[in-house]
N, C-alpha and C positions, 0 to 999 in steps of 0.2 A: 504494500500500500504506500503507495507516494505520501510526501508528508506536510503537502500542499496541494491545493485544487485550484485551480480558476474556473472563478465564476462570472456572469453579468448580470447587470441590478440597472434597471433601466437606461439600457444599452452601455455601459462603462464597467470594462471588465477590473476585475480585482481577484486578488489572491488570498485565500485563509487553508487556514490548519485541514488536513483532512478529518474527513469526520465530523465537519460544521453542520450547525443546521439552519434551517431557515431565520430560525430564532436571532442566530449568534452572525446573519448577513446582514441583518438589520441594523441589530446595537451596530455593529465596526460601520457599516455603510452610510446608513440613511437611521439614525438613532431616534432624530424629531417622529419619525411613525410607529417607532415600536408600539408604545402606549396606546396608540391610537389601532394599530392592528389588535391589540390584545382585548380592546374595550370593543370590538368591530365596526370602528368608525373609518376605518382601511384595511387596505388587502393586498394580498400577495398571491400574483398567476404566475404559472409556469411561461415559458416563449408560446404557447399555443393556448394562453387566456384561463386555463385550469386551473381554480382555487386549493393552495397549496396550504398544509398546515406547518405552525409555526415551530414544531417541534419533526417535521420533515428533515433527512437526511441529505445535505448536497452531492449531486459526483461531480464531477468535473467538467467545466462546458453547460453547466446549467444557466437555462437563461432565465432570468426572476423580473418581473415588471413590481413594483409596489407603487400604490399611489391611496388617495384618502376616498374614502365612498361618495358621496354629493348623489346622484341622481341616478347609478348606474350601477346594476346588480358586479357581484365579483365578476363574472367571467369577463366583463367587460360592456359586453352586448346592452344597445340602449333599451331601455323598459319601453312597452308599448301600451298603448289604452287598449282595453281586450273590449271597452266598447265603440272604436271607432269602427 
């Protein structure tokens, strides 16, 4: 096992411990959303929009989007009126 990983956290790659998890890309990266991921006021997709949890395991080459929720379910996808 290598004893670092590169990772990308909304397109900007970076380097941590192997063995990190989604958790610990957070704190080192984008620290202002942890809190805010933890209380579900933001979220964290995989490169393909997949809501990832925060105790998730990284490999290598993973790509991570985080950003805060506002108007748009985790995967991304914009909400629609089911009565238009």
């Amino acid at each position: 096992m290598p004893g670092e990983i590169r990772i990308f956290v909304n397109e900007r790659g970076h380097t941590l411990p192997a063995g990190a998890l989604v958790r610990d890309a957070l704190r080192t990266i984008v620290p202002e959303l942890l809190p805010a991921c933890e209380a579900g006021e933001a979220f964290v997709t995989d490169g393909r929009g997949i809501p990832l949890l925060l105790e998730a395991v990284l490999e290598s080459g993973a790509i991570l989007r985080a950003a805060r929720g506002g108007r748009r379910n985790p995967a991304g996808a914009p909400e629609h009126d089911a009565g238009a």
